[in-house]
N, C-alpha and C positions, 0 to 999 in steps of 0.2 A: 222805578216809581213813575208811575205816571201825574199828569196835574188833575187830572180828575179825583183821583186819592188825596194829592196835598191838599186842593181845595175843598175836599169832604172832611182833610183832619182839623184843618185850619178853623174852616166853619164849627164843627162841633165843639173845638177846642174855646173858640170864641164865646159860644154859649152855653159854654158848662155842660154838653151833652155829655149821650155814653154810645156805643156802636157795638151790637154783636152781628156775626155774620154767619148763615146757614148756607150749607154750600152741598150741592149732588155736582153738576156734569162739572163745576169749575176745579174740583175737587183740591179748593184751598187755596186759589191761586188769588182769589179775593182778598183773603186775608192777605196775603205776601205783598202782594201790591200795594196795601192799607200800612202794611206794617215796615214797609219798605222808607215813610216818610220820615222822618228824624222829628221825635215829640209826639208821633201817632200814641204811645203808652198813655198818655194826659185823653186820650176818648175813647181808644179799644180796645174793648174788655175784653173780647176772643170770639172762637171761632167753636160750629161746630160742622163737619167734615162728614156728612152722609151721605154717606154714597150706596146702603144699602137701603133697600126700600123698608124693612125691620124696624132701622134707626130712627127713621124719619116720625115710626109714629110712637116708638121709644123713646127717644130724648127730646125730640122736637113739638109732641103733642099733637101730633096731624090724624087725623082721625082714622081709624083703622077700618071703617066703614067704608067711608072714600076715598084708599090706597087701594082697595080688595073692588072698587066697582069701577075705578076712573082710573088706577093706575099710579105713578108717580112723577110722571110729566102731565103738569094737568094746573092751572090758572090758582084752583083754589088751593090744592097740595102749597103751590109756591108762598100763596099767601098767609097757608098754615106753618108752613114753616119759619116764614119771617117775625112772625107773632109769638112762634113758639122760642125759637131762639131769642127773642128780645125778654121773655119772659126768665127763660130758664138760667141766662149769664147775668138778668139784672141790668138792663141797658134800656136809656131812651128809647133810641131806633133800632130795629133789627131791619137786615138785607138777606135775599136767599135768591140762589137761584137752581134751576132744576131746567131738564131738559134733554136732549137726545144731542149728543157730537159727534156718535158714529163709532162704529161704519157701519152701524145698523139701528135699521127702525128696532123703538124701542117701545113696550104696552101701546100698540097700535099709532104710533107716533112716527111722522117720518123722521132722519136726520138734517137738523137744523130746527127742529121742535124747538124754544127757550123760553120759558117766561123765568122773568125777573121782578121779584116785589121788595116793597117797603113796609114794613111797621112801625109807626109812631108814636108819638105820646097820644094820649086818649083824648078827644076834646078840643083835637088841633085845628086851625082856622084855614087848613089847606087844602081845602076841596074835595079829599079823598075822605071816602064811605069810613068811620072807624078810625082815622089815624094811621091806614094804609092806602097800596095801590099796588095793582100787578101790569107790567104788559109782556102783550103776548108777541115773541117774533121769531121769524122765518128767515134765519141766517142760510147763508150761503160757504163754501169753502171748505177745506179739510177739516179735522179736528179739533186743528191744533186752532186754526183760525175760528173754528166756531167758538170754542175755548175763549178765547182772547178778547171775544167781539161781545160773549156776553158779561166778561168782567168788565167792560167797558161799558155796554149797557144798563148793568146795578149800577155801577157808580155814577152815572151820567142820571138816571131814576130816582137818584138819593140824594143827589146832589139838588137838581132841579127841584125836589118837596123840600129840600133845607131850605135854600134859597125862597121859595112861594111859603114856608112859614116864617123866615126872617121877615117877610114883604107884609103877609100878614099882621106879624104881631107893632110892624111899622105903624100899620095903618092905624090897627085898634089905640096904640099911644098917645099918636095924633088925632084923630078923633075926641079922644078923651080928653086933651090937651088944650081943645077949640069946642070944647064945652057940646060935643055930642053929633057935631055935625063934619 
């Protein structure tokens, strides 16, 4: 378990969220890490584990349009699929990530390709376009380590929007609270 996980179950747990997780190159290792925390069951709802590029736009909703022109390591894919998972398991936030570990380029992608996104509740006061966010990054290392680096990086991406919406919905309180200012 890592504390990036306890402090993503904790947070969610705190605010009554829910958590689904969309997973290609990590292939579940997100979830395990997530489900590895003792009382993770009280936010995460589950996992879905596409690792073929079919699935992605079969259970996850990603657009079959822009699997077949862009491929499945691709910014918006990621984003599709955090959205789509958070839709289809019935969870607050969805988490996804997608990308190349190797040992080969993959849909014109080198290895160490990863984007990792967020989907959130709609209407949220965290900066990101929609109630999500993707980024995009150029890991280094074997597989295993690229593997590793980007379930760190989802969580670290999910954690920091909990966090910037706790901060938010602080502010809007207090404002409210001091009668608008």
């Amino acid at each position: 378990m890592s504390s990036a996980a306890a402090d993503v179950v904790r947070l969610l747990t705190v605010r009554g969220w829910t958590l689904a997780v969309a997973e290609s190159l990590t292939g579940g290792l997100v979830a395990a890490d997530l489900t590895s925390v003792p009382g993770a069951s009280r936010a995460f709802r589950g996992s879905v584990t596409a690792y073929a590029t079919d699935l992605k736009q079969r259970l996850l909703d990603v657009d079959a349009t822009l699997l077949a022109q862009r491929g499945a390591v691709d910014a918006q894919v990621a984003a599709q699929m955090a959205a789509g998972v958070r839709t289809a398991l019935g969870a607050d936030w969805g988490i996804a990530t997608a990308g190349v570990a190797g040992p080969d380029a993959q849909d014109g992608q080198p290895v160490g390709t990863v984007f990792v996104a967020v989907a959130g509740p709609t209407g949220t006061d965290s900066g990101s376009a929609g109630g999500g966010k993707v980024v995009a990054l150029r890991l280094n290392g074997d597989r295993t380590e690229i593997r590793k680096e980007s379930v760190r990086s989802v969580l670290g991406l999910l954690l920091t929007e909990l966090l910037s919406e706790q901060t938010g919905n602080e502010r809007a309180q207090d404002t409210e609270q001091n009668g608008g200012f």
